[in-house]
Backbone as a ProteinNet text record, in pm:
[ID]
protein_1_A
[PRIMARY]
XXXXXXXXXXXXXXXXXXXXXXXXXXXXXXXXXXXXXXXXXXXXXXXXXXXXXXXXXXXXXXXXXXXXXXXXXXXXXXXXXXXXXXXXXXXXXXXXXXXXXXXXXXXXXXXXXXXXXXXXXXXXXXXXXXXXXXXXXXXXXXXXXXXXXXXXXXXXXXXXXXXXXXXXXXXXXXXXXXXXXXXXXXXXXXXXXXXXXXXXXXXXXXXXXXXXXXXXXXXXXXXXXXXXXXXXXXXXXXXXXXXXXXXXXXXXXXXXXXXXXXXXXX
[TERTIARY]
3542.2	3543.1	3404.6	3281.5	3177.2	3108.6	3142.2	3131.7	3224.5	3304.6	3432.5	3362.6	3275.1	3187.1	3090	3038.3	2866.9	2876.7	3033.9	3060.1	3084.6	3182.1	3208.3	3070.2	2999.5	2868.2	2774.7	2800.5	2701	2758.6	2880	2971.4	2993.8	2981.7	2914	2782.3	2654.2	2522.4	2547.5	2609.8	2615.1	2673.7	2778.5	2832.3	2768.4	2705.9	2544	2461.1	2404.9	2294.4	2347.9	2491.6	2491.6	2568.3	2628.8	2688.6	2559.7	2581.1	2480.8	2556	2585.2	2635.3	2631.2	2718.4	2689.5	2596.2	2454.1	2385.7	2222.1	2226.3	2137.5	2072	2073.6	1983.6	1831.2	1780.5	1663.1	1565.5	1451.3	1336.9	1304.7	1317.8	1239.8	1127.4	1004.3	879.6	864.9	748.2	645.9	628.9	628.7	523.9	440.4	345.2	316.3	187.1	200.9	199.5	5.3	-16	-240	-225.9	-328	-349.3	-357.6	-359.4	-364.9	-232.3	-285.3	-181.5	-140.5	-124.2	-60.1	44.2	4.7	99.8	229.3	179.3	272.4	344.9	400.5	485.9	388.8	292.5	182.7	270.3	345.8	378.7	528.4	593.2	726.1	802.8	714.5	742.7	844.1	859.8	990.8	880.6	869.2	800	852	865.4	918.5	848.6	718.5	683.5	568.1	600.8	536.6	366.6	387.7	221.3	172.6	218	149.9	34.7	-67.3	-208.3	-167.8	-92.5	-60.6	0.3	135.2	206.6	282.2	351	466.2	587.3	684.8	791.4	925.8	1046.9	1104.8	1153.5	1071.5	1061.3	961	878.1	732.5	799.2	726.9	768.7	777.3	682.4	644.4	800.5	850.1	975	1068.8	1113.6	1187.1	1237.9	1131.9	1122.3	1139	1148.4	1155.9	1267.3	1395.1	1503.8	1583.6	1505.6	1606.4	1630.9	1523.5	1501.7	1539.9	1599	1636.8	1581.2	1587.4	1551.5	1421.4	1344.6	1191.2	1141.6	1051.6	973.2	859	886.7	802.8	748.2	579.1	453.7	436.8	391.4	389.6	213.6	144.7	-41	-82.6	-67	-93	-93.4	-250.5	-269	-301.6	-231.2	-333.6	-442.1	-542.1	-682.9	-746.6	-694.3	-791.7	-899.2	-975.9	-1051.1	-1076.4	-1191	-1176.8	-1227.4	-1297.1	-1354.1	-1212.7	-1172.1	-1049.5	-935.6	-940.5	-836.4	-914.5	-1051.7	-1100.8	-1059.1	-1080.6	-1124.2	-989.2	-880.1	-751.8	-626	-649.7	-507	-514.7	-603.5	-644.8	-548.4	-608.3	-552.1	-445.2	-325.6	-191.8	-157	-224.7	-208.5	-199.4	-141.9	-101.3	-66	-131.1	-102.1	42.2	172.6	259.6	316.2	246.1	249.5	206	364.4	383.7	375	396.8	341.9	258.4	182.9	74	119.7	58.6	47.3	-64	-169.3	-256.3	-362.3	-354.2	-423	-500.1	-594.5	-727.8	-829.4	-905.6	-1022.5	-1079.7	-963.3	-966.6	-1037.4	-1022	-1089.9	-1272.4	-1287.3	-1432.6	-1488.6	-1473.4	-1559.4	-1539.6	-1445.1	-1405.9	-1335.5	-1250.1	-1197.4	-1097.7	-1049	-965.7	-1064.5	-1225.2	-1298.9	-1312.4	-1382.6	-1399.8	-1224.3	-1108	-1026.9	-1006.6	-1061.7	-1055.6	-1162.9	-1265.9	-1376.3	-1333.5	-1284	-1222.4	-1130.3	-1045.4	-912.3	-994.6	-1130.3	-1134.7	-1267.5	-1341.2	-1487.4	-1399.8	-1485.8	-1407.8	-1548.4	-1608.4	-1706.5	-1690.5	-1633.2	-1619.4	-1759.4	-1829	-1956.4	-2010.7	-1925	-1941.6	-1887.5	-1740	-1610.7	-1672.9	-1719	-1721.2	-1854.6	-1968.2	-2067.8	-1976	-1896.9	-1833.1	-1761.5	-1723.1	-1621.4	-1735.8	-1816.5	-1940.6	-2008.2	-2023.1	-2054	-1995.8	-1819.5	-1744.3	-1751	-1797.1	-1764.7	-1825.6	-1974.9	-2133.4	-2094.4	-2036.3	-2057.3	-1898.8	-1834.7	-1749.9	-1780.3	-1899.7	-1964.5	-2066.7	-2100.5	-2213.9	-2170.1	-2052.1	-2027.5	-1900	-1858.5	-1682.1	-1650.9	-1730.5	-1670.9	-1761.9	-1843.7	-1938.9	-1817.1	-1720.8	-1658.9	-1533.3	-1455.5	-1354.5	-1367.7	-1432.2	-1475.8	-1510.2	-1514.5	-1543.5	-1382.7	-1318.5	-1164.9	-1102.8	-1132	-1023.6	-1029.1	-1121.1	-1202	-1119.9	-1140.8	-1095.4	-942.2	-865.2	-712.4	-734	-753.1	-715.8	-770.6	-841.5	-890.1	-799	-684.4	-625.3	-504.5	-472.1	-329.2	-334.7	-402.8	-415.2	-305.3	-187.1	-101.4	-2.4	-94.6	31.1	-22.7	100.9	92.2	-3.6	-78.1	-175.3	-128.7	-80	-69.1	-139.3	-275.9	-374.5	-281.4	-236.1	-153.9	-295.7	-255.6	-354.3	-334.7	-386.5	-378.9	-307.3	-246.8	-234.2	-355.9	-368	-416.1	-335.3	-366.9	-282.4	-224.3	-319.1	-282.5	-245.3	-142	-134.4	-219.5	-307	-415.7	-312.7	-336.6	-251.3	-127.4	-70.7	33.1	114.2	202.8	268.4	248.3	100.1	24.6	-38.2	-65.9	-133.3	-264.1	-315.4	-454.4	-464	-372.6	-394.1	-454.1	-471.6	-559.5	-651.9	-673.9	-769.3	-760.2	-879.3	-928.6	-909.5	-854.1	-899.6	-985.8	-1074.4	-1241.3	-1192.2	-1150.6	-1175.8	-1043.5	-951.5	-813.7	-851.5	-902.2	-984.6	-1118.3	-1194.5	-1258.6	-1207.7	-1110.4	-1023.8	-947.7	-866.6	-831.9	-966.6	-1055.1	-1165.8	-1176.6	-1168	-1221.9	-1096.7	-998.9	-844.3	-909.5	-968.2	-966.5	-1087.6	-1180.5	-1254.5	-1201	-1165.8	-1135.6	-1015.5	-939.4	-860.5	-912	-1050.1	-1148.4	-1169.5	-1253.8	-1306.4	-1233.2	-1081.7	-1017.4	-942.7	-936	-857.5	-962.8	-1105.9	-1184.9	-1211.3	-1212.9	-1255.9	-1085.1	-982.9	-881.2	-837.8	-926.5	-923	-987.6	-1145.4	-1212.5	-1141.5	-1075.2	-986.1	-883	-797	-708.8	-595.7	-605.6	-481.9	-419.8	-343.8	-236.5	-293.4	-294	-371.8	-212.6	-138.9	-48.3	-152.2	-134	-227	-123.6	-163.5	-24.1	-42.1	-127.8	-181.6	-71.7	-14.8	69.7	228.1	241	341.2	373.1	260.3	296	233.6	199.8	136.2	266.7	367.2	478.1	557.5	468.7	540.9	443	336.1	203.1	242.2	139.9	116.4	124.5	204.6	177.6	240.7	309.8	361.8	501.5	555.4	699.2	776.6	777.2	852.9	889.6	1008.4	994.6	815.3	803.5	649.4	677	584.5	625.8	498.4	406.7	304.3	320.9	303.3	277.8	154.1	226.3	62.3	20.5	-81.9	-137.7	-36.1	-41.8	60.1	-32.7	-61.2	-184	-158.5	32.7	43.5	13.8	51.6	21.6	-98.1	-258.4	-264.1	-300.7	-268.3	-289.4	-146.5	-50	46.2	19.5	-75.2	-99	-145	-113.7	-179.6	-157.8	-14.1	16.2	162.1	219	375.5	460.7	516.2	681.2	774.3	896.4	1005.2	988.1	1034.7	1034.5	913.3	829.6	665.1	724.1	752.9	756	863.7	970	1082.4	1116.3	1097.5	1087.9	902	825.3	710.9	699.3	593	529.1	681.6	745.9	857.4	915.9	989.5	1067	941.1	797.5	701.6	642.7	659.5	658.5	782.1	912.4	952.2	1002.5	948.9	926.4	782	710	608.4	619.9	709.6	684.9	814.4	903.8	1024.8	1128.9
-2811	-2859.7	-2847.7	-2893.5	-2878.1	-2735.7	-2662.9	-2483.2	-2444.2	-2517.1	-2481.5	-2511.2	-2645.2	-2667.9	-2671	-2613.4	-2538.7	-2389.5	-2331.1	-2147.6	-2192.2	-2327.3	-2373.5	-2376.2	-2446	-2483.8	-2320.8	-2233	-2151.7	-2055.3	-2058.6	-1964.5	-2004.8	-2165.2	-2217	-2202.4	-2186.6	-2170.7	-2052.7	-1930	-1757.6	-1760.9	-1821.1	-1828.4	-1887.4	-1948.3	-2034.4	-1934.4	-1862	-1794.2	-1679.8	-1595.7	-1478.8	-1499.4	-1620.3	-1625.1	-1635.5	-1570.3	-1578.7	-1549.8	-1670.6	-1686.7	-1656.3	-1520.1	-1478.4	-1486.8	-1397.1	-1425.8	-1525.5	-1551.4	-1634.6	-1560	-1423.2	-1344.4	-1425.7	-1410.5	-1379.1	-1339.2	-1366	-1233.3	-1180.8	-992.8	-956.1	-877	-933.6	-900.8	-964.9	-971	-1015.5	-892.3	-864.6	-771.9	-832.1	-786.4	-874.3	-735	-770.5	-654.9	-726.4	-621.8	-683.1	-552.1	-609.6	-469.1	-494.5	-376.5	-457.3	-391.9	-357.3	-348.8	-201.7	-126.8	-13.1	-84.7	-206.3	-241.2	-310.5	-384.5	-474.7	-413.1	-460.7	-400.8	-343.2	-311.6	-257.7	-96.5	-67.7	65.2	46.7	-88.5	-52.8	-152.2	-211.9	-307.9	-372.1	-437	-531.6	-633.1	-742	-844	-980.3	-1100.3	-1193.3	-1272.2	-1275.5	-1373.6	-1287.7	-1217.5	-1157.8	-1223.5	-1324.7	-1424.3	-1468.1	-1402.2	-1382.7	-1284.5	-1331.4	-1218.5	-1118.8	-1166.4	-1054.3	-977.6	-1003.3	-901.7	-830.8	-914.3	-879.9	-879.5	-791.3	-740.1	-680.9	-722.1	-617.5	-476.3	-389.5	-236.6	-205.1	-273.6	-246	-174.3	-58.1	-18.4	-104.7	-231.8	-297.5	-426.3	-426.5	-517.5	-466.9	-329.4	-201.9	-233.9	-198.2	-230.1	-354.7	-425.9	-574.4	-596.5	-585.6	-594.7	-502.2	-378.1	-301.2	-335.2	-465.5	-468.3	-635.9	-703.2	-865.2	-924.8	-816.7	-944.2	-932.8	-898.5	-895.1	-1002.9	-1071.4	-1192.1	-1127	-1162.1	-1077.9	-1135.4	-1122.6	-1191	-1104.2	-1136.7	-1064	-1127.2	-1076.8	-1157.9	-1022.7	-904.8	-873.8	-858.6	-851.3	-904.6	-821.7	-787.7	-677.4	-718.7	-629.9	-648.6	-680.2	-687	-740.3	-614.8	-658	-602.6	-623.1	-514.9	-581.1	-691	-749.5	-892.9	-1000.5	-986.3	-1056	-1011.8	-959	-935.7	-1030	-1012.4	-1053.4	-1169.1	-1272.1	-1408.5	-1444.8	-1415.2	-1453.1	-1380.3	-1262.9	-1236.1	-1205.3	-1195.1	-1154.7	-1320.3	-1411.2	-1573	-1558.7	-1476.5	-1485.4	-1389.5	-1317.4	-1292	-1387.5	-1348.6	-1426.8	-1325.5	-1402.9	-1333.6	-1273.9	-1318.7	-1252.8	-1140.3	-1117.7	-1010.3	-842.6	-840.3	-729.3	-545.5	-625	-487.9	-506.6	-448.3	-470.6	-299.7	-330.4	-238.8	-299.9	-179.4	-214.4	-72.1	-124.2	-38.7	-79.5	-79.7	-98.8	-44.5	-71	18.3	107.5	83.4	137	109.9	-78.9	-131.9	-174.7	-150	-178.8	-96	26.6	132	135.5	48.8	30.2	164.3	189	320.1	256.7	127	122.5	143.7	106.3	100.1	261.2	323.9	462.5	564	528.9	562.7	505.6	422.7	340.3	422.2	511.6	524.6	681.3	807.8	928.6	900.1	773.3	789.6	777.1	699	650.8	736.7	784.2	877.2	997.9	1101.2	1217.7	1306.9	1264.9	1346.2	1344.1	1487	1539	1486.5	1512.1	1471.2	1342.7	1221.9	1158.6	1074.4	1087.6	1099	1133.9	1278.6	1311.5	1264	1219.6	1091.2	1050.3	944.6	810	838.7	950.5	997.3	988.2	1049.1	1095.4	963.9	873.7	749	650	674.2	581.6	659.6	801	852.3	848.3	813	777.9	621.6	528.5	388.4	427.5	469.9	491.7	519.7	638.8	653	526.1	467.8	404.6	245.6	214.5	90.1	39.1	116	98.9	119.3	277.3	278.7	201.9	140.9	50.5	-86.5	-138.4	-254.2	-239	-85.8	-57.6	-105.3	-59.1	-60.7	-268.9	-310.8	-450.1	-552	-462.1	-492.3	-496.3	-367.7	-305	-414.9	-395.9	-491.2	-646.5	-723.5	-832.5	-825	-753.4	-715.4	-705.5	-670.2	-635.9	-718.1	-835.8	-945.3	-1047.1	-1037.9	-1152.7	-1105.4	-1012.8	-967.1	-828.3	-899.8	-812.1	-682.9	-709.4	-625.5	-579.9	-586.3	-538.7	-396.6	-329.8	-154.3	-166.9	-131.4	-108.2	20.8	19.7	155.4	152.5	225.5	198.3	328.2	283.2	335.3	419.9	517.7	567.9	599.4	654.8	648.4	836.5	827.9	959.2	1024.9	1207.4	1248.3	1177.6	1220.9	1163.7	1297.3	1393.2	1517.8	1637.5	1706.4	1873.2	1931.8	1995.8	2082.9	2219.1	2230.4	2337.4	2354.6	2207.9	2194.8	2215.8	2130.9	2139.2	2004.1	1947.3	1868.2	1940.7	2065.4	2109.2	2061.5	2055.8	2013.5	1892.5	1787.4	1665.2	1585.8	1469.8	1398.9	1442.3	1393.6	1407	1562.6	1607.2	1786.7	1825	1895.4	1991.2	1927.6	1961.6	1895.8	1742.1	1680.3	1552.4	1497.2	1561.2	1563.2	1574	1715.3	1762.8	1675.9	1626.6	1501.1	1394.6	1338.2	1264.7	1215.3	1377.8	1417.3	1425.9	1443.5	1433.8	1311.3	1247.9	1092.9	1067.3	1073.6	1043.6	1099.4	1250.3	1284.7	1246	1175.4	1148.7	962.1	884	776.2	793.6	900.6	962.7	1001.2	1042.9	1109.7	1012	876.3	759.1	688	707.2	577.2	638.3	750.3	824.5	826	866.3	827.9	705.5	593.4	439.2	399.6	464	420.6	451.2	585.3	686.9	582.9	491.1	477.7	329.9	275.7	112.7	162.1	242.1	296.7	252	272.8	219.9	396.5	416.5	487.5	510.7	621.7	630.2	766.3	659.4	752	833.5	966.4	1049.4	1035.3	957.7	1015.1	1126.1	1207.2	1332.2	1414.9	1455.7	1562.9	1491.2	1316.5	1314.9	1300.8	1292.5	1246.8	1403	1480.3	1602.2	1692.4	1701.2	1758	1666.8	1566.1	1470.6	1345.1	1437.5	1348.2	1408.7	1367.3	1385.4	1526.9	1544.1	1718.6	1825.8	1778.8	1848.7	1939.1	1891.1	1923.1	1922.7	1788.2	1752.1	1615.2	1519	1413.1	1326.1	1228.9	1224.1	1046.4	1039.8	904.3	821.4	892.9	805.1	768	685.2	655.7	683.7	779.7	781.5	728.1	755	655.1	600.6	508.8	383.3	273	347.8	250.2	134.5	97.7	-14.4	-101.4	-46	-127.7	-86.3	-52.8	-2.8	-47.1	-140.2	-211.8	-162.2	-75.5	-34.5	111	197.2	361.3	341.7	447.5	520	446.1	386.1	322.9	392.3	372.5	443.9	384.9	436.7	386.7	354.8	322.2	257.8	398.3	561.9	663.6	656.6	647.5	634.6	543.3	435	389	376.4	393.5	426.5	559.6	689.8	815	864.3	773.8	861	725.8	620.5	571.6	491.8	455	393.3	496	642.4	703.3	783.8	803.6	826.9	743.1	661.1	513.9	470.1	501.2	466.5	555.1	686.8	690.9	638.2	646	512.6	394.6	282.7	154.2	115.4	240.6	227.9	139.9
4527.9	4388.7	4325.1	4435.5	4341.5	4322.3	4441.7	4370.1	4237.3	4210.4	4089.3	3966.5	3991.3	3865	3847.7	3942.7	3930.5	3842.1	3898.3	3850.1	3716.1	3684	3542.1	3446.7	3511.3	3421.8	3391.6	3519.4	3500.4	3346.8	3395.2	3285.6	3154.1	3068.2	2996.2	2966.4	3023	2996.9	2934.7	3060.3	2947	2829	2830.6	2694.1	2548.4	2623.1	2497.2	2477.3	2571.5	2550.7	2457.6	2527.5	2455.9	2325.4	2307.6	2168.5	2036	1946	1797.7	1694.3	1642.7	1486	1388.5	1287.9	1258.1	1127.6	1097.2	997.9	1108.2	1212.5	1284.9	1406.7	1382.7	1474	1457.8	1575.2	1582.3	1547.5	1484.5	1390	1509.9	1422	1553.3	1500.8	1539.3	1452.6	1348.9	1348.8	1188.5	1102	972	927.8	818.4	822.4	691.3	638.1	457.4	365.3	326.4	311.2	298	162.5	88.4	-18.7	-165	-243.8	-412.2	-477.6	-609.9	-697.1	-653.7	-540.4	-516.4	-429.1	-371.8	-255.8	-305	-464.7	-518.1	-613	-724.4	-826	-907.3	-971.1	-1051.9	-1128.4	-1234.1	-1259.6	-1239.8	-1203.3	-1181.1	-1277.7	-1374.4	-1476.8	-1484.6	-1350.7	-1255	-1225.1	-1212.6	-1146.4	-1160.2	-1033.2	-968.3	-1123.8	-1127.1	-1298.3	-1321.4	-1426.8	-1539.1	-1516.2	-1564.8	-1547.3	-1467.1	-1351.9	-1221.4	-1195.3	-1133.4	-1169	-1034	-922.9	-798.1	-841.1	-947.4	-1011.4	-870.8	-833.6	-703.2	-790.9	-749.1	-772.2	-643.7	-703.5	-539.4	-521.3	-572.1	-604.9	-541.6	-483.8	-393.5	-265	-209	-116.6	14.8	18.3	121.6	102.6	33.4	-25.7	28.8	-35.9	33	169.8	222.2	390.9	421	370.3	443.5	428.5	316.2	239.8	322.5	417.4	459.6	644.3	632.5	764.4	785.7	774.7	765.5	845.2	988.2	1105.5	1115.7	1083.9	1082.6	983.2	1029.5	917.6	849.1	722.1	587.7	525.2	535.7	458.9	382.7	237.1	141.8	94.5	142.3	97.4	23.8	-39.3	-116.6	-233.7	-316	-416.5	-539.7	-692.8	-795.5	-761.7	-799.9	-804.6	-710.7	-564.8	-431.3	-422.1	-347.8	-281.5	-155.1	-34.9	91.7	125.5	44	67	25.9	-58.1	-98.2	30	107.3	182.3	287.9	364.5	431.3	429.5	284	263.4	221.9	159.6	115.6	187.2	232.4	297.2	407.9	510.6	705.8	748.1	698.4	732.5	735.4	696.8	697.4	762.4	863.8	980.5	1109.2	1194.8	1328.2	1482.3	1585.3	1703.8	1726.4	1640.5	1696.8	1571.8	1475.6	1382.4	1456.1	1407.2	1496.3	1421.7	1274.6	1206.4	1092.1	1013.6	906.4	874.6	702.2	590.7	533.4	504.9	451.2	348.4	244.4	117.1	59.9	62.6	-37.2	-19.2	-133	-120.6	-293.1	-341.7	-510.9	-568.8	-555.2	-646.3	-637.8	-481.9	-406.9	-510.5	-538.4	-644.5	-776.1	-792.4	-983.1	-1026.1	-923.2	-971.2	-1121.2	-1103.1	-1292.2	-1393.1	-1369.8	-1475.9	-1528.7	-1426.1	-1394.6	-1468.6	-1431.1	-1476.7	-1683.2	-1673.5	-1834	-1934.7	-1826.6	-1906.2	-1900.8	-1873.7	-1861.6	-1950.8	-2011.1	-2071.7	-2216.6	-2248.6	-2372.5	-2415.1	-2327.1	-2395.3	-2411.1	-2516.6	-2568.6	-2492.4	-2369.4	-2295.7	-2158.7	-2157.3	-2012.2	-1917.6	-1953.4	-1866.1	-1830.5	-1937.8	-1853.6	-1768.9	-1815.5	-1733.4	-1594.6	-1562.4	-1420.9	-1379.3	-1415.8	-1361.2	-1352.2	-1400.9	-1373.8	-1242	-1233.5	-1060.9	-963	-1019.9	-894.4	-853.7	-960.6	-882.5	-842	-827	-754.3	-651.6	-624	-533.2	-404	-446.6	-363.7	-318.6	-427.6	-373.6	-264.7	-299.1	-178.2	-17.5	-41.2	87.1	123.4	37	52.3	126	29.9	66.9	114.5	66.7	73.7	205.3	248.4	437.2	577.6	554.4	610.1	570.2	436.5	428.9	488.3	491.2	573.9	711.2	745.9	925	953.6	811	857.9	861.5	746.8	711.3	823.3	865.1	981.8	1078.5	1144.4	1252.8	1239.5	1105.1	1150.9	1097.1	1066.5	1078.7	1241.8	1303.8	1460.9	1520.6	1477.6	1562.8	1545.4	1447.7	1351.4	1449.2	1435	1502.2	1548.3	1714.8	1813.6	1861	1873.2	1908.1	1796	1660.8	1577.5	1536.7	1528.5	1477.5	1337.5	1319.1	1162	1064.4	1023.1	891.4	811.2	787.8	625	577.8	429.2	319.7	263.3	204.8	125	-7.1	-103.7	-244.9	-270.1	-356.3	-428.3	-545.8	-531.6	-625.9	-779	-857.8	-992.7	-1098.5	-1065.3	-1168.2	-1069.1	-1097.3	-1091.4	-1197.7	-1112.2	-1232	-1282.2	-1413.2	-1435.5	-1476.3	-1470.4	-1484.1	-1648.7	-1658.6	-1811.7	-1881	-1881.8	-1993	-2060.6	-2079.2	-2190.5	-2212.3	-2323.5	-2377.3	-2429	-2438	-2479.1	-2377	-2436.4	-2314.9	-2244.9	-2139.5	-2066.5	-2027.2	-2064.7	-2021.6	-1822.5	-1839.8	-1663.8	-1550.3	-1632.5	-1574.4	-1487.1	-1608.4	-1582.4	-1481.7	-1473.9	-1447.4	-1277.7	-1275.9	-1147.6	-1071.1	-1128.5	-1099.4	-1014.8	-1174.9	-1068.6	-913.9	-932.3	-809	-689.9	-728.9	-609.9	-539	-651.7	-598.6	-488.2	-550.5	-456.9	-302.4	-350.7	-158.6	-113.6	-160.5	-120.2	-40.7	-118.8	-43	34.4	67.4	181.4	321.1	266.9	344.3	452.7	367.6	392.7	526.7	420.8	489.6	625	628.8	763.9	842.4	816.3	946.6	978	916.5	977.5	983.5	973.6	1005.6	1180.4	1210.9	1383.1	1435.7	1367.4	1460.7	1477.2	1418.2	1424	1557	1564.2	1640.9	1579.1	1426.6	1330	1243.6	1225.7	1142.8	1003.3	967.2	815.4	770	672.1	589.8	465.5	472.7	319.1	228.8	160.9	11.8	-18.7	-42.6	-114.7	-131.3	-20.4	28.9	1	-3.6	-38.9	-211.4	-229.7	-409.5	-441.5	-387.3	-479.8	-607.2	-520.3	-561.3	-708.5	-711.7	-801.4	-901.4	-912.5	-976.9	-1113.7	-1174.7	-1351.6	-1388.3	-1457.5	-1537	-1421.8	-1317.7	-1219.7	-1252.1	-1371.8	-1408.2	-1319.8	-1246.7	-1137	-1190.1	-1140.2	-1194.7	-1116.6	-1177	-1149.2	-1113.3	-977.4	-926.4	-976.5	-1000.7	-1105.7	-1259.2	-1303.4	-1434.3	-1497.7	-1630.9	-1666.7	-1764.1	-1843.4	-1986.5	-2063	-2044.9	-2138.6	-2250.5	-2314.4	-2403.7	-2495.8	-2468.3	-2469.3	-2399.7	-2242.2	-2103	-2020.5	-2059.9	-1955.5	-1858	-1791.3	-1689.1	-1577.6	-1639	-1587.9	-1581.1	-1638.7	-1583.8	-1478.1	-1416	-1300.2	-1184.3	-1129	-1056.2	-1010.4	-869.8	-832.4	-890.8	-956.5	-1044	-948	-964.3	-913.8	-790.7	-847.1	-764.7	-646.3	-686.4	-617	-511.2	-496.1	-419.2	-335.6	-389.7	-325.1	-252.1	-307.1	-242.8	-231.4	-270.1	-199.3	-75.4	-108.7	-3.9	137	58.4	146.4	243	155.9	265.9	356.2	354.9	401.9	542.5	442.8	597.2	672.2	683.2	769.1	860.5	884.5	1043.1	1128.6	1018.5	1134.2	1109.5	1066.2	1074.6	1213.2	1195.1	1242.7	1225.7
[MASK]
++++++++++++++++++++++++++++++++++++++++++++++++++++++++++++++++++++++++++++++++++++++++++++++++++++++++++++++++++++++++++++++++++++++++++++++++++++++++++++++++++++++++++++++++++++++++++++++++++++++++++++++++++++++++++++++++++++++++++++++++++++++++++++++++++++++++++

């Protein structure tokens, strides 16, 4: 009898363990989203409250993925306008030892690339449009990849065993394309695009030396940037909004950075 209800009890315990109700899985993994207004809604003029200065939305590619993934637990600490000190000091803390994946983009704003982009859209001088590139382009080397390498560092001290992806930025123009002569000239169009490969440059080598994942947008948004006569996943001058140019649209983020990232986030 008491082997009858020891096999009883054991065959009760399995039945506890392997039963799960439906909708009450398990999380499996953390991810949590670090970065600025490329990471959040910025260009997809969808957002959770309008008068919110993060300007989060659920069209963000980092949303995407979380929405397509349930059982995974989803921190959302990226912010418009961060920088890597603002990630350091406001969004690394919402990391944790059992965060198992990270996304992370910044680095735009360390060099004032919106100012630099504000000042090419509104001087009618090529020359000094491209100063203005050339010297986000120096403080990029100068300071920006000396603050990467400090970013990186305490992302991987915060959450030791989680996969790292640094996101990277897109060029913004097809030179040559079917914009014609309005707006912004060649020159400056081409400038632009420098700067893009230059903090690509940046961020893929202090991304090798972290032992973290560096996605290039370059190659995925090239086919679909400004003046490309392709549909175009960037937004461009909106001089009603412009706090909304030059950011991934609903497409941008949905068919560039999202379907881009998920064969590495898995």
């Amino acid at each position: 009898m008491r082997t009858l209800k020891l096999l009883f009890a054991t065959v009760l315990a399995f039945v506890a363990v392997a039963f799960v109700a439906p909708g009450s899985h398990a999380a499996e993994g953390k991810y949590v989203a670090l970065g600025d207004s490329y990471t959040v809604a910025v260009g997809t003029n969808t957002y959770d409250n309008p008068d919110d200065a993060c300007r989060r939305g659920p069209t963000s590619y980092t949303r995407l993925w979380a929405a397509a993934h349930p059982n995974v637990g989803f921190v959302e600490a990226a912010c418009s306008g961060a920088t890597t000190a603002d990630v350091m000091n406001t969004q690394v803390g919402q990391l944790t030892a059992d965060t198992s994946l990270v996304t992370l983009q910044i680095g735009g704003n360390d060099v004032g690339f919106v100012d630099v982009l504000k000042n090419c859209i509104l001087t009618a001088d090529d020359a000094d449009c491209l100063a203005g590139v050339e010297a986000a382009k120096a403080a990029a080397n100068s300071q920006l990849s000396p603050q990467l390498s400090k970013t990186y560092a305490a992302v991987r001290a915060a959450a030791p065993s989680a996969k790292v992806i640094v996101v990277g930025y897109p060029r913004l123009y097809t030179i040559g394309g079917d914009c014609g002569i309005l707006g912004l000239s060649d020159k400056e169009r081409t400038a632009l695009n420098s700067a893009a490969d230059t903090l690509a440059e940046i961020m893929s080598a202090r991304s090798q030396e972290a032992g973290f994942t560096f996605l290039d947008a370059r190659p995925v948004f090239d086919p679909h940037t400004i003046c490309s006569g392709n549909s175009e996943w960037v937004t461009s001058l909106e001089w009603e909004k412009l706090n909304e140019s030059y950011h991934p649209n609903v497409e941008g983020h949905r068919d560039g950075y999202l379907a881009a990232l998920n064969p590495l986030m898995g």
